[in-house]
PDB file of N, CA, C and O in Angstrom:
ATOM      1  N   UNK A   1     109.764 -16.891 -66.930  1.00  0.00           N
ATOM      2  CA  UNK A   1     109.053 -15.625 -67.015  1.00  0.00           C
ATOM      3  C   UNK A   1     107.682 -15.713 -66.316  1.00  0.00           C
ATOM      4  O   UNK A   1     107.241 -14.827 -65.585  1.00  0.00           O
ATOM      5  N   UNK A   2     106.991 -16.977 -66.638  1.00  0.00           N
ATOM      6  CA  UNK A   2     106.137 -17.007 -65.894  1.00  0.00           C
ATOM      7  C   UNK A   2     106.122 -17.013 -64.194  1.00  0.00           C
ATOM      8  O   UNK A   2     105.380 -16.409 -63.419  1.00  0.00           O
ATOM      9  N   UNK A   3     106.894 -17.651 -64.017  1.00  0.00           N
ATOM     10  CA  UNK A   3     107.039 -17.335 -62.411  1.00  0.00           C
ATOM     11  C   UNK A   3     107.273 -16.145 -62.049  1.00  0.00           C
ATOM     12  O   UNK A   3     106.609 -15.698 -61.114  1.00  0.00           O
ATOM     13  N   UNK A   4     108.123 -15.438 -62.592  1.00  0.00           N
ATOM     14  CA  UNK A   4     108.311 -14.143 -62.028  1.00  0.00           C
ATOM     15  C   UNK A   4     106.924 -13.181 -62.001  1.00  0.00           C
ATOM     16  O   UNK A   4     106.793 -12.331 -61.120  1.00  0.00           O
ATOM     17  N   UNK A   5     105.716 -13.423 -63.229  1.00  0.00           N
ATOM     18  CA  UNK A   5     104.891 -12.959 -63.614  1.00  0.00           C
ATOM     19  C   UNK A   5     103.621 -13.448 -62.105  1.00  0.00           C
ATOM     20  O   UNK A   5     102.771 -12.692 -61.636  1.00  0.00           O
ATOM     21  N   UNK A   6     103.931 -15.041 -61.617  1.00  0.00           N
ATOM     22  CA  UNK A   6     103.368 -14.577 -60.854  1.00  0.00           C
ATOM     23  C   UNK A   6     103.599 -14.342 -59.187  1.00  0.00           C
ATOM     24  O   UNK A   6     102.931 -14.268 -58.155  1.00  0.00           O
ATOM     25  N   UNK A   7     104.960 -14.281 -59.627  1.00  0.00           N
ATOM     26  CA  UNK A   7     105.149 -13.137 -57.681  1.00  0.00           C
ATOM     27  C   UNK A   7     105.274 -11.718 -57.930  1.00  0.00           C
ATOM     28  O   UNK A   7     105.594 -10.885 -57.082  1.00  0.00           O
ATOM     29  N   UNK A   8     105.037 -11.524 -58.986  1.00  0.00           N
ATOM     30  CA  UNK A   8     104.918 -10.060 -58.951  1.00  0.00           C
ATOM     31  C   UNK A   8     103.494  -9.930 -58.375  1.00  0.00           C
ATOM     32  O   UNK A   8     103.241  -9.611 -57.213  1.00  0.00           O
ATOM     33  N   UNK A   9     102.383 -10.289 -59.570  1.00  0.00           N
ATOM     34  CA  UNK A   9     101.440 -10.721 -58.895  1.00  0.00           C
ATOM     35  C   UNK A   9     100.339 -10.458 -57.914  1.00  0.00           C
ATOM     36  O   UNK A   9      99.359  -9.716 -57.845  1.00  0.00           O
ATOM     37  N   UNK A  10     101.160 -11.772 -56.873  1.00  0.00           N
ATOM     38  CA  UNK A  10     101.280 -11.869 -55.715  1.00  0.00           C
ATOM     39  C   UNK A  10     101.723 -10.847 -54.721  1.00  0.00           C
ATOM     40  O   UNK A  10     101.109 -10.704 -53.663  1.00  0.00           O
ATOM     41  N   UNK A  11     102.914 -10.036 -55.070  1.00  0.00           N
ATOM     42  CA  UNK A  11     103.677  -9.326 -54.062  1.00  0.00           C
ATOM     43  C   UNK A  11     102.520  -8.000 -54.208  1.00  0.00           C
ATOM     44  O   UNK A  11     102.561  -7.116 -53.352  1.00  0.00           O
ATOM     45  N   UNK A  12     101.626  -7.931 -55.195  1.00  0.00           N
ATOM     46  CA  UNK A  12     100.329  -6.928 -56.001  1.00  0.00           C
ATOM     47  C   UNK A  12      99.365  -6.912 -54.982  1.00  0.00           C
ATOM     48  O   UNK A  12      98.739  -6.034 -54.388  1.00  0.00           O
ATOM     49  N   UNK A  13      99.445  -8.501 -54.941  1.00  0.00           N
ATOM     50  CA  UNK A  13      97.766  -8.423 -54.555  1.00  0.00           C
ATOM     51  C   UNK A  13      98.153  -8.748 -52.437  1.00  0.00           C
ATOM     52  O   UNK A  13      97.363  -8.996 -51.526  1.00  0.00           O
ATOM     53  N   UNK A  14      99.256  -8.623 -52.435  1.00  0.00           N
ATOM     54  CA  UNK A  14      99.541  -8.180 -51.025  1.00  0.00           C
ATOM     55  C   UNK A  14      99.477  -6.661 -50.656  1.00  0.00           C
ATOM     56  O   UNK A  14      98.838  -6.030 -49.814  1.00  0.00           O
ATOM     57  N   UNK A  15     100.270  -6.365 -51.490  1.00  0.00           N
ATOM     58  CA  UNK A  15     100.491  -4.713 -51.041  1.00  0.00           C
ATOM     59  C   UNK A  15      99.322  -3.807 -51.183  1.00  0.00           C
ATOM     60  O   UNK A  15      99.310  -2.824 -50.442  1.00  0.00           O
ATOM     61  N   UNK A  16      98.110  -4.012 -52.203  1.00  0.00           N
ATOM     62  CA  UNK A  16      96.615  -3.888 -52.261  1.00  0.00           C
ATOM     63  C   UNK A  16      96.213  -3.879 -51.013  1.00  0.00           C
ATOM     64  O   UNK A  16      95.906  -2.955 -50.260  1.00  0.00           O
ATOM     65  N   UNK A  17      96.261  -5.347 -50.845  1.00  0.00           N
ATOM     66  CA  UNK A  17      95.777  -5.794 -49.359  1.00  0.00           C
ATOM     67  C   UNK A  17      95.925  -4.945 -47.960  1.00  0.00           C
ATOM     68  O   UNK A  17      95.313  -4.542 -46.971  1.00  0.00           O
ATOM     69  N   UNK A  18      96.983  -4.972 -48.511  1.00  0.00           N
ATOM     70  CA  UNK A  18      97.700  -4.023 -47.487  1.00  0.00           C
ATOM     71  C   UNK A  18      97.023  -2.483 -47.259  1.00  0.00           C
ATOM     72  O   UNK A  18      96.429  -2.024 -46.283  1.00  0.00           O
ATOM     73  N   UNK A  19      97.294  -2.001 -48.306  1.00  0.00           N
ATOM     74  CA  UNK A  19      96.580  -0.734 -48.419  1.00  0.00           C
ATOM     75  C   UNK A  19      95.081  -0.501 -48.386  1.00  0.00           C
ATOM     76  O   UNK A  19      94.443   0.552 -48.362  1.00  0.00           O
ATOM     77  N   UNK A  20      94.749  -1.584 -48.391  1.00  0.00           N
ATOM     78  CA  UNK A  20      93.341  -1.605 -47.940  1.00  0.00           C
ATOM     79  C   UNK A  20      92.979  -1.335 -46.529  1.00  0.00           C
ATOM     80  O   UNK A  20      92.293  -0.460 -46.000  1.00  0.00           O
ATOM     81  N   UNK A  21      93.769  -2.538 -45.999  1.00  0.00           N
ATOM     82  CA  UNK A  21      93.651  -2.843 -44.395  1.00  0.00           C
ATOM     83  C   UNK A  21      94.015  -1.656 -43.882  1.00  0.00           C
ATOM     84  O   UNK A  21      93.218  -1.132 -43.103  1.00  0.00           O
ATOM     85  N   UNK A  22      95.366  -0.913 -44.209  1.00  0.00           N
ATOM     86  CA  UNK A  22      95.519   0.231 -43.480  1.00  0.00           C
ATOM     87  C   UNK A  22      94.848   1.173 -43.583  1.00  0.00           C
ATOM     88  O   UNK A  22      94.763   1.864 -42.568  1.00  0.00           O
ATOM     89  N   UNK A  23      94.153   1.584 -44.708  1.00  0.00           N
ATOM     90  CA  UNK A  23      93.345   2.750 -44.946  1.00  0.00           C
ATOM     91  C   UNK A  23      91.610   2.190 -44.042  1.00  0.00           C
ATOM     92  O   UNK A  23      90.901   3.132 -43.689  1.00  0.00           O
ATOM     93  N   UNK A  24      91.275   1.282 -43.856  1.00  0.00           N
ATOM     94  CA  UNK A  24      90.134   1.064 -43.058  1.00  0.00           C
ATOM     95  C   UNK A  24      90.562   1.050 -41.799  1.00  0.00           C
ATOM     96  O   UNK A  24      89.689   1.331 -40.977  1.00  0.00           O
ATOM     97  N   UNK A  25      91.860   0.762 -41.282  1.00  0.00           N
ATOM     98  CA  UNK A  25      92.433   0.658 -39.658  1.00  0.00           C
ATOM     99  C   UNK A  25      92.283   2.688 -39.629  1.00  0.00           C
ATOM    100  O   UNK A  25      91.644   3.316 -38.785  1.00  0.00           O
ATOM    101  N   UNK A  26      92.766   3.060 -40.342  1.00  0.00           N
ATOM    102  CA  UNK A  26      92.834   4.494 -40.449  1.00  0.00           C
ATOM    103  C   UNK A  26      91.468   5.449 -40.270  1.00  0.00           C
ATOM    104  O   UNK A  26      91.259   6.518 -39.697  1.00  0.00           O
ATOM    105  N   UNK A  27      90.498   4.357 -41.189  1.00  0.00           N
ATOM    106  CA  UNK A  27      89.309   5.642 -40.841  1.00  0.00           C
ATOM    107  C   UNK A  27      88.727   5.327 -39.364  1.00  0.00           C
ATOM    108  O   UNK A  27      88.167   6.213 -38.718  1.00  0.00           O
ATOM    109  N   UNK A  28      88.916   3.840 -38.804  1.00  0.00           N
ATOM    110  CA  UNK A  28      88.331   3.586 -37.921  1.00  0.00           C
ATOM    111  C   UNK A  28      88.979   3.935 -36.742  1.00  0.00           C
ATOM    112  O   UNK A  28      88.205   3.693 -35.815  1.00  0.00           O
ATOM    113  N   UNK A  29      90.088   4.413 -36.313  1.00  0.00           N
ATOM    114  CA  UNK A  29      90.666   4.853 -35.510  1.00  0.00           C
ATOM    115  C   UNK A  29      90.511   6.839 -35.305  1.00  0.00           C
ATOM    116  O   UNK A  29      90.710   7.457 -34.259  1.00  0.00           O
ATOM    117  N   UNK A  30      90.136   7.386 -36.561  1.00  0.00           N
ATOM    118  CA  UNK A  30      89.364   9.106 -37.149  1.00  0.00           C
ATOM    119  C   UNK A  30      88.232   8.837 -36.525  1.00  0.00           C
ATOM    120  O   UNK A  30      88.083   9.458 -35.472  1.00  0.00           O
ATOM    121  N   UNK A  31      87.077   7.850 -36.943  1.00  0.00           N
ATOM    122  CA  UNK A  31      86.366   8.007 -36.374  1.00  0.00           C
ATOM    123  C   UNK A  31      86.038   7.608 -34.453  1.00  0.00           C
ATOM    124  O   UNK A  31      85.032   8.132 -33.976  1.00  0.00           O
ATOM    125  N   UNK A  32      86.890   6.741 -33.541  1.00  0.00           N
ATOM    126  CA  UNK A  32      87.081   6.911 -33.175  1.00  0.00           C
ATOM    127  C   UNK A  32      87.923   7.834 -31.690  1.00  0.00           C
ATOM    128  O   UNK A  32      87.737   7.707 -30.479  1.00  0.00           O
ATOM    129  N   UNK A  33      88.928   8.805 -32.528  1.00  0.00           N
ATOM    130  CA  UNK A  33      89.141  10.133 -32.371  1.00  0.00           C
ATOM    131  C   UNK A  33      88.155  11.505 -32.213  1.00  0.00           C
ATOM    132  O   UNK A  33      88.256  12.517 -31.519  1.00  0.00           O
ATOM    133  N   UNK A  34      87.177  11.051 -33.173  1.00  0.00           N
ATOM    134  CA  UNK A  34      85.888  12.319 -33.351  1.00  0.00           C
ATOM    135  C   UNK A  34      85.301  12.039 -32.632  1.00  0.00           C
ATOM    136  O   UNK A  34      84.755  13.098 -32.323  1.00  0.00           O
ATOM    137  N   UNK A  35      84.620  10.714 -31.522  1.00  0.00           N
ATOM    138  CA  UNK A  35      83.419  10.092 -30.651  1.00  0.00           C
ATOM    139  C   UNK A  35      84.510  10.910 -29.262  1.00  0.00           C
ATOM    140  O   UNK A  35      84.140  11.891 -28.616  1.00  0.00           O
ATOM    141  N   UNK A  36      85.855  10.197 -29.080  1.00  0.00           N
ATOM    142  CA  UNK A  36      86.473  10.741 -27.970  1.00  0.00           C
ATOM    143  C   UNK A  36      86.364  13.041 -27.877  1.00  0.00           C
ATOM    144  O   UNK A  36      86.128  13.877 -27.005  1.00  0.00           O
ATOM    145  N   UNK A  37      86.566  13.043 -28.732  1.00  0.00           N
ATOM    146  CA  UNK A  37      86.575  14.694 -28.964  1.00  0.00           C
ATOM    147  C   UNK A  37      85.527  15.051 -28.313  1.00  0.00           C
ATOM    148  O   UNK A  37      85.517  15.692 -27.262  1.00  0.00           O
ATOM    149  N   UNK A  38      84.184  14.464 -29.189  1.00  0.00           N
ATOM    150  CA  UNK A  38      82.707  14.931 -28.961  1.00  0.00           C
ATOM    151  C   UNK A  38      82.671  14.483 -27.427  1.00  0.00           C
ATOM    152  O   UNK A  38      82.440  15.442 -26.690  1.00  0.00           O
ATOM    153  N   UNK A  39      82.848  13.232 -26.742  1.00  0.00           N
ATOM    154  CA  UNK A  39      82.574  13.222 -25.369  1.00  0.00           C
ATOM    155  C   UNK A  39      82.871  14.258 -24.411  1.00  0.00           C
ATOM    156  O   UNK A  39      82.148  14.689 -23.513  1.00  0.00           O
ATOM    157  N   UNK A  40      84.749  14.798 -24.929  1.00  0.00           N
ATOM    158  CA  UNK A  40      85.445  15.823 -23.982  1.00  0.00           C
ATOM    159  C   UNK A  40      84.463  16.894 -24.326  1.00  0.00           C
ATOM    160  O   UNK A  40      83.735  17.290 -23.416  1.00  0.00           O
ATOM    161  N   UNK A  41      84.332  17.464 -25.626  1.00  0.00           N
ATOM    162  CA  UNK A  41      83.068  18.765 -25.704  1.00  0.00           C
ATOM    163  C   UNK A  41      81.909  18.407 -24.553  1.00  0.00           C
ATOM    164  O   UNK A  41      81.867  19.237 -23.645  1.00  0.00           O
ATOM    165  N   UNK A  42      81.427  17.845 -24.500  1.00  0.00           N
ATOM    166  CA  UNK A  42      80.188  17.055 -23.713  1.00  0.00           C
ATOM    167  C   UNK A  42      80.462  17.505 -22.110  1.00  0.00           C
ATOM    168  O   UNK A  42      79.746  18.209 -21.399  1.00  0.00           O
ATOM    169  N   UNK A  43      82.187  16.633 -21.675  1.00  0.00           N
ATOM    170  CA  UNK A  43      82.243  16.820 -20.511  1.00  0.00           C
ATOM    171  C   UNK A  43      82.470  18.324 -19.885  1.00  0.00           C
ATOM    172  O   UNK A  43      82.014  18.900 -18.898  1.00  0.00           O
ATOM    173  N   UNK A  44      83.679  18.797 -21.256  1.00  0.00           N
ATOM    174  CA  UNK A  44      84.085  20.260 -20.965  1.00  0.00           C
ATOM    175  C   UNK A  44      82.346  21.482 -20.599  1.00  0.00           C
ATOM    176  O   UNK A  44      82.371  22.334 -19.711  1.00  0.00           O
ATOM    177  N   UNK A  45      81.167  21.257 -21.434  1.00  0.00           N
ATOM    178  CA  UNK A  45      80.004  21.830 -21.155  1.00  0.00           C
ATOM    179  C   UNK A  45      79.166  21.498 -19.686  1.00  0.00           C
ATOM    180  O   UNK A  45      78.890  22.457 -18.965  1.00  0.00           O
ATOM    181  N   UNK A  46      78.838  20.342 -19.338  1.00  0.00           N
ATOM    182  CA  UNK A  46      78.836  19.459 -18.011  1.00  0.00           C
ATOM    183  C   UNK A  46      79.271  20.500 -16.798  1.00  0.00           C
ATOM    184  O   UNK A  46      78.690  21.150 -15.929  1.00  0.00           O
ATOM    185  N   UNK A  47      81.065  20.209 -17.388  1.00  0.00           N
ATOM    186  CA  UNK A  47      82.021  20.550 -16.015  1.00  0.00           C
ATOM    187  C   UNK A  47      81.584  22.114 -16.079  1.00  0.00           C
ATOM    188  O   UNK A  47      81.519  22.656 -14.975  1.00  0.00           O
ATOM    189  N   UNK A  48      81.387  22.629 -16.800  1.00  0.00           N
ATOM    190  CA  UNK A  48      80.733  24.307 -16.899  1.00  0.00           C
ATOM    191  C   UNK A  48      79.439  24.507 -16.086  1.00  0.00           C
ATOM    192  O   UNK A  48      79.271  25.486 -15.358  1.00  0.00           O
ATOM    193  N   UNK A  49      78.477  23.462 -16.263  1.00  0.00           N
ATOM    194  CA  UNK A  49      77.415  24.119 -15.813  1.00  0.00           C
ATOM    195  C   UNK A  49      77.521  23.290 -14.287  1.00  0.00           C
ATOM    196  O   UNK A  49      76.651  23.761 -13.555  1.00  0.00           O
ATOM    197  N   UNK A  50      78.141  22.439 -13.732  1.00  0.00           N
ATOM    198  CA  UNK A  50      78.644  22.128 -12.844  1.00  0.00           C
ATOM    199  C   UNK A  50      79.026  22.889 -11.968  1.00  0.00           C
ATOM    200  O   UNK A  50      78.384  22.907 -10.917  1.00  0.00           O
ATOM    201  N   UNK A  51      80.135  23.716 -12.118  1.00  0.00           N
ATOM    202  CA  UNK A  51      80.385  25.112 -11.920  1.00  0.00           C
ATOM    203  C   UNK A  51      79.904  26.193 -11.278  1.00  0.00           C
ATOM    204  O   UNK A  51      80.144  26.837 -10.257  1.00  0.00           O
ATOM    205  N   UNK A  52      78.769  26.201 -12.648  1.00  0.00           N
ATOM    206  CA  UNK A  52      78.090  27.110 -12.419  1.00  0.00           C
ATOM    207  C   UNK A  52      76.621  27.103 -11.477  1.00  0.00           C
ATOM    208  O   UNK A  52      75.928  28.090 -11.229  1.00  0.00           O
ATOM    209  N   UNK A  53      76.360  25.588 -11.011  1.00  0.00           N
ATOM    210  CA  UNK A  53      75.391  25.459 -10.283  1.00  0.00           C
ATOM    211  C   UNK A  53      75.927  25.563  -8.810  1.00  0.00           C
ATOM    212  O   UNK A  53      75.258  26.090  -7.921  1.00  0.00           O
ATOM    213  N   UNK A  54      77.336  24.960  -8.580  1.00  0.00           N
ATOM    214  CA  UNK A  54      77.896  25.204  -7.157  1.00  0.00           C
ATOM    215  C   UNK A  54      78.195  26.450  -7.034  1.00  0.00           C
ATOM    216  O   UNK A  54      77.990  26.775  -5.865  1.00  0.00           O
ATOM    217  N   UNK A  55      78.591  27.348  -7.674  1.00  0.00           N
ATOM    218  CA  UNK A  55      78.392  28.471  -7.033  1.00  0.00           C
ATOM    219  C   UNK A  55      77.152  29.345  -6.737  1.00  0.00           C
ATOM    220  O   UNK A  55      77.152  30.148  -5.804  1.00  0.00           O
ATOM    221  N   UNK A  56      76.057  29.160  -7.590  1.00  0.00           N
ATOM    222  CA  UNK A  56      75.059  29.670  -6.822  1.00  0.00           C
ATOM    223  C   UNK A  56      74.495  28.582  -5.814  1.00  0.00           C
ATOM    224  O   UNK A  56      73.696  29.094  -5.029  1.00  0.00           O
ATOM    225  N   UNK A  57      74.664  27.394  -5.641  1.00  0.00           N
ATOM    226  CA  UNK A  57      74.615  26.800  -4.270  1.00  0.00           C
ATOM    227  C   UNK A  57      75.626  27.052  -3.619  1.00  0.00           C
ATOM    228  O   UNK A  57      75.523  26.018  -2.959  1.00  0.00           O
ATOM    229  N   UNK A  58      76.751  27.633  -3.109  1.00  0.00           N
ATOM    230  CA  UNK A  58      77.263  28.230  -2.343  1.00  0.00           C
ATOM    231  C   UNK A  58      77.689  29.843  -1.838  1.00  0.00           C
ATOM    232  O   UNK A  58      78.607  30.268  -1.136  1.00  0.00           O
ATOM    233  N   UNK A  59      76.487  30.539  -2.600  1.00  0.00           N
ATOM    234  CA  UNK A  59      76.385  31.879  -2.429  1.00  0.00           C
ATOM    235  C   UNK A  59      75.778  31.792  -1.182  1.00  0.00           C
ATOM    236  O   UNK A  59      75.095  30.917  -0.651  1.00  0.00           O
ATOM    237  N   UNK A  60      76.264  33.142  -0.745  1.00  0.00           N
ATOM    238  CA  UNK A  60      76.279  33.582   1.124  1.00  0.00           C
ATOM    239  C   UNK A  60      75.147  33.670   0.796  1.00  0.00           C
ATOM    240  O   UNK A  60      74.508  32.617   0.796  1.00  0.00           O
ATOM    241  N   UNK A  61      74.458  34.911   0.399  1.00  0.00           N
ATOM    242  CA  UNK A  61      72.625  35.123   0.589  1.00  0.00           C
ATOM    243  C   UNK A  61      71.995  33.743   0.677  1.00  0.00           C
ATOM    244  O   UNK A  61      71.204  33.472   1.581  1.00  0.00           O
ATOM    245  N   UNK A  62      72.400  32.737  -0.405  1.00  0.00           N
ATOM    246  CA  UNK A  62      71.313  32.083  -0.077  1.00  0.00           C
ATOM    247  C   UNK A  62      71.539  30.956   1.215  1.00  0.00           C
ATOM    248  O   UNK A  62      70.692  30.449   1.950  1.00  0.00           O
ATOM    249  N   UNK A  63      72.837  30.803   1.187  1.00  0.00           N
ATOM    250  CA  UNK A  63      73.139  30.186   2.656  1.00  0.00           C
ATOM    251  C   UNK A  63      72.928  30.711   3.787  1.00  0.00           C
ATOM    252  O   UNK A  63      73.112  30.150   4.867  1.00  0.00           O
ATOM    253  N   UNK A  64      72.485  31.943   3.597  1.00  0.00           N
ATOM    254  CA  UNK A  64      71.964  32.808   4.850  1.00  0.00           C
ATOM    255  C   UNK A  64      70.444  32.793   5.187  1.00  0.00           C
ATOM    256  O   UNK A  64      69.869  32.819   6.274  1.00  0.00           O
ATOM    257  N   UNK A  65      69.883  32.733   3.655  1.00  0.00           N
ATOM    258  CA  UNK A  65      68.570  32.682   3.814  1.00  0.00           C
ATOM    259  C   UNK A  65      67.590  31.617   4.052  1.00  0.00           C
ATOM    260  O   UNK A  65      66.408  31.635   4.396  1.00  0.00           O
ATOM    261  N   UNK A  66      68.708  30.365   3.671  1.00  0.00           N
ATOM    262  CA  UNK A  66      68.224  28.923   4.303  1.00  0.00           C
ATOM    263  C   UNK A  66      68.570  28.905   5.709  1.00  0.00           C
ATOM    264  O   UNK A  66      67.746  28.401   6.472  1.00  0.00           O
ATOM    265  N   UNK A  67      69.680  29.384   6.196  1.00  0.00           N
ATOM    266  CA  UNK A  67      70.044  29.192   7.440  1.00  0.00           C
ATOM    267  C   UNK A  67      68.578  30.038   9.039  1.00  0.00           C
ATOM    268  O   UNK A  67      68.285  29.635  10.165  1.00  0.00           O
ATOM    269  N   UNK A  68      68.078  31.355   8.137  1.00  0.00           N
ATOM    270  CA  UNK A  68      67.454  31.951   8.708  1.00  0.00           C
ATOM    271  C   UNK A  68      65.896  31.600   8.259  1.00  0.00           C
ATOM    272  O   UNK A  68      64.982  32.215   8.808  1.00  0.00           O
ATOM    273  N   UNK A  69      65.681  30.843   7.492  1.00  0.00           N
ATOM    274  CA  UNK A  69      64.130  30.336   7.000  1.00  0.00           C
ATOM    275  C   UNK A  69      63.745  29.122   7.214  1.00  0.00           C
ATOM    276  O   UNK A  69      62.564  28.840   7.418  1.00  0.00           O
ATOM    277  N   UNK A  70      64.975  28.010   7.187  1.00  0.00           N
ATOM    278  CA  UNK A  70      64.807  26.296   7.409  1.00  0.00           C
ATOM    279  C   UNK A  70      65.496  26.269   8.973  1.00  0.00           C
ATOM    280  O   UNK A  70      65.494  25.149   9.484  1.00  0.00           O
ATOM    281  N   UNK A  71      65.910  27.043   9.550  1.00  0.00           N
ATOM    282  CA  UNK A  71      66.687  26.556  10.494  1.00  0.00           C
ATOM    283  C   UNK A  71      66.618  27.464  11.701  1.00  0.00           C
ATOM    284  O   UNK A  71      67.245  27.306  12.749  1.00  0.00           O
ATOM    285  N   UNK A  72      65.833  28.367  11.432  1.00  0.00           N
ATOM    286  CA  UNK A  72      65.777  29.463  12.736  1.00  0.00           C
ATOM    287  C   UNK A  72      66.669  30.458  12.936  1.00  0.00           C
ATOM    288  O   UNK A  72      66.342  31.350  13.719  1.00  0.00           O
ATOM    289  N   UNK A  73      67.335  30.489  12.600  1.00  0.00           N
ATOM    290  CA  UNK A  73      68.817  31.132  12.859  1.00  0.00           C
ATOM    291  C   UNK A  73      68.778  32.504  12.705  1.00  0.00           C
ATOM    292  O   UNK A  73      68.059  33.171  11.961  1.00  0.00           O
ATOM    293  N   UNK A  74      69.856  32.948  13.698  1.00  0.00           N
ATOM    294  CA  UNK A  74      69.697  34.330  13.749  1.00  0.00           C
ATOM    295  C   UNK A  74      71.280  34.851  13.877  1.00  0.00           C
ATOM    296  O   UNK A  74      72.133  34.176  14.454  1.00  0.00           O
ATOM    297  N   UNK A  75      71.635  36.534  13.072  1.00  0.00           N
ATOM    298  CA  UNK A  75      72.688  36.822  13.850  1.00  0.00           C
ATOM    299  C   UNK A  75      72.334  36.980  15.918  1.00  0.00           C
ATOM    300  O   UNK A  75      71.368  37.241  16.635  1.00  0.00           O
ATOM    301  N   UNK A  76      73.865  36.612  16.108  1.00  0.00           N
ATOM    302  CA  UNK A  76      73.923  36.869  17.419  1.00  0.00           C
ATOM    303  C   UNK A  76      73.729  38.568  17.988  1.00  0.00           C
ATOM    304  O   UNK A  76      74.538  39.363  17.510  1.00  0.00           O
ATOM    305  N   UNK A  77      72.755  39.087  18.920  1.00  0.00           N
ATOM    306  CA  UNK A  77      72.984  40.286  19.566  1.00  0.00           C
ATOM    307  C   UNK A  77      74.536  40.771  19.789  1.00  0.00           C
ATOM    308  O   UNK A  77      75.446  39.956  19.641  1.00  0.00           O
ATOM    309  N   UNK A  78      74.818  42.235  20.177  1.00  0.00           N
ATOM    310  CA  UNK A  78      75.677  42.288  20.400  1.00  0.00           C
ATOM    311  C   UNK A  78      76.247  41.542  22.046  1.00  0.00           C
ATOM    312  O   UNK A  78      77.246  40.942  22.442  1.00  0.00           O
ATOM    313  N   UNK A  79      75.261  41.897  22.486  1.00  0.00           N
ATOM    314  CA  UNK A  79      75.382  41.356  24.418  1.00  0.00           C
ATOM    315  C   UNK A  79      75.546  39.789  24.175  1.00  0.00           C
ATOM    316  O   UNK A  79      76.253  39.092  24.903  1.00  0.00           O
ATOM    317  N   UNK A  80      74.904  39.349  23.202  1.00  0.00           N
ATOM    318  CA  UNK A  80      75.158  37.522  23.328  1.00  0.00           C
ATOM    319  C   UNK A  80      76.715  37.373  22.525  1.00  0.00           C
ATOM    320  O   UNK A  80      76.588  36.522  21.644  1.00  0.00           O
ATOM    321  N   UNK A  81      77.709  37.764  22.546  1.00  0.00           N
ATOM    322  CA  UNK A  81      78.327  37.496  21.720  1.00  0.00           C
ATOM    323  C   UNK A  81      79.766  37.423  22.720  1.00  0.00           C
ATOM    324  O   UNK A  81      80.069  38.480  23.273  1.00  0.00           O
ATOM    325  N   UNK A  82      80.521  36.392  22.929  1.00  0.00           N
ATOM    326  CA  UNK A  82      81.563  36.076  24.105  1.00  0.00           C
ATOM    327  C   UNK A  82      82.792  35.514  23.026  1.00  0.00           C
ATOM    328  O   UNK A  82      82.960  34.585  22.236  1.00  0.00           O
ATOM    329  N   UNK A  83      83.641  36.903  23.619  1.00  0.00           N
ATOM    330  CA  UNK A  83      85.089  36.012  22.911  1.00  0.00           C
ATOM    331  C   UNK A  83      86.123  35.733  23.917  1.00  0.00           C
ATOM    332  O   UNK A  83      86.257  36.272  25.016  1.00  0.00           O
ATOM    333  N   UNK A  84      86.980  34.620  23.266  1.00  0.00           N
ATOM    334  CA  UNK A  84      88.114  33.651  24.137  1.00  0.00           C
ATOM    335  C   UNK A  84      89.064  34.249  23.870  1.00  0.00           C
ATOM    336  O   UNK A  84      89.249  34.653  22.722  1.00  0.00           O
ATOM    337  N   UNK A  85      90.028  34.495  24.981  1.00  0.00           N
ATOM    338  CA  UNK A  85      91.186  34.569  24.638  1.00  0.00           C
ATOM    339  C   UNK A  85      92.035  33.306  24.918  1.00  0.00           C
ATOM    340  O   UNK A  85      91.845  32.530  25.854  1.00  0.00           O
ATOM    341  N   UNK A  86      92.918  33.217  24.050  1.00  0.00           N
ATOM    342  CA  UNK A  86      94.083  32.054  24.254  1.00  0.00           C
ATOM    343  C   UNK A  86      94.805  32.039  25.334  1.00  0.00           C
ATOM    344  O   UNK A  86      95.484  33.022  25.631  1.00  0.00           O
ATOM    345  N   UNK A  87      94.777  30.878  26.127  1.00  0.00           N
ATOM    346  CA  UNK A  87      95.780  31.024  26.829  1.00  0.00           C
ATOM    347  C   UNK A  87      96.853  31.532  27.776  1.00  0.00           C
ATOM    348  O   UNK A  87      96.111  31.835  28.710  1.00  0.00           O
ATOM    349  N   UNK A  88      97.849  31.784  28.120  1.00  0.00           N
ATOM    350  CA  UNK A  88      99.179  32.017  27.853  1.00  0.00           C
ATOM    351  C   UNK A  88     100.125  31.188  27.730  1.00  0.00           C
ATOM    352  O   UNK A  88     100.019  30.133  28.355  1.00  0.00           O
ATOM    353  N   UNK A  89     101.317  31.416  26.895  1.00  0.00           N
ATOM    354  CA  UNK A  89     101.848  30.040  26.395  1.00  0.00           C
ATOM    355  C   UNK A  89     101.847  29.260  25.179  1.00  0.00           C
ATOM    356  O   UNK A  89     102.669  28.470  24.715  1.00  0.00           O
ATOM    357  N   UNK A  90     100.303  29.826  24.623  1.00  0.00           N
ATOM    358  CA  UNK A  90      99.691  29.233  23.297  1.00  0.00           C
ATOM    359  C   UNK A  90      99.713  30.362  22.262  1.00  0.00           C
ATOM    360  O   UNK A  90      99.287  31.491  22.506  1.00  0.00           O
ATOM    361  N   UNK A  91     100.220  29.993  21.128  1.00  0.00           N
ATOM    362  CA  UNK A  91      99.598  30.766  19.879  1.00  0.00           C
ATOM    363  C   UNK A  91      98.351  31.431  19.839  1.00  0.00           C
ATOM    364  O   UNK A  91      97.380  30.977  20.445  1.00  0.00           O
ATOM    365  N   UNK A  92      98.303  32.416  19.210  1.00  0.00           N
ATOM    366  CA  UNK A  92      96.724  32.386  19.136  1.00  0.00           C
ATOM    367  C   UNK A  92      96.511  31.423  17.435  1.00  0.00           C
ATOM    368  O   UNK A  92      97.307  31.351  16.499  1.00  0.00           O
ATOM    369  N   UNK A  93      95.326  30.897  17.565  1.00  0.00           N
ATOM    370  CA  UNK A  93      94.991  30.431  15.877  1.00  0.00           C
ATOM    371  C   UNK A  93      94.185  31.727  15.273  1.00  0.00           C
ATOM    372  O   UNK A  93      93.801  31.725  14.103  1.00  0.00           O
TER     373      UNK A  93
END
């Protein structure tokens, strides 16, 4: 009787064990899950204002207005303005 008394026990103070280990593998893998979440929130806000800064760096006005303030630039007259024709033989593109 006594032996049986102590693998019971034993088979006790395993399965404890057990349930220990898994329930701490458990929170630490939750909390892990919540750090990954919070980063994607992080990146998903980022990739937004990301976004939102290339398109007003690639708005025409202001690419026009650097082009004509940093760079000289001008539309072409109508008289300066020469078009090609393709070829014959060739596609036009």
């Amino acid at each position: 009787m006594l032996r049986l008394n102590m693998a019971l026990i034993l088979v006790l103070l395993v399965c404890a064990l057990s349930t220990v280990s898994s329930n701490h593998r458990a929170r630490k893998l939750f909390t892990e899950l919540e750090a990954a979440q919070k980063s994607a929130r992080e990146l998903d806000v980022e990739w937004g204002q990301l976004q939102l800064e290339q398109s007003t760096l690639a708005a025409h006005v202001r690419i026009e207005n650097a082009a004509r303030q940093k760079l000289g630039m001008r539309p072409p007259a109508p008289g300066e303005i020469i078009t090609v024709e393709p070829e014959s033989g060739q596609p036009p593109r």
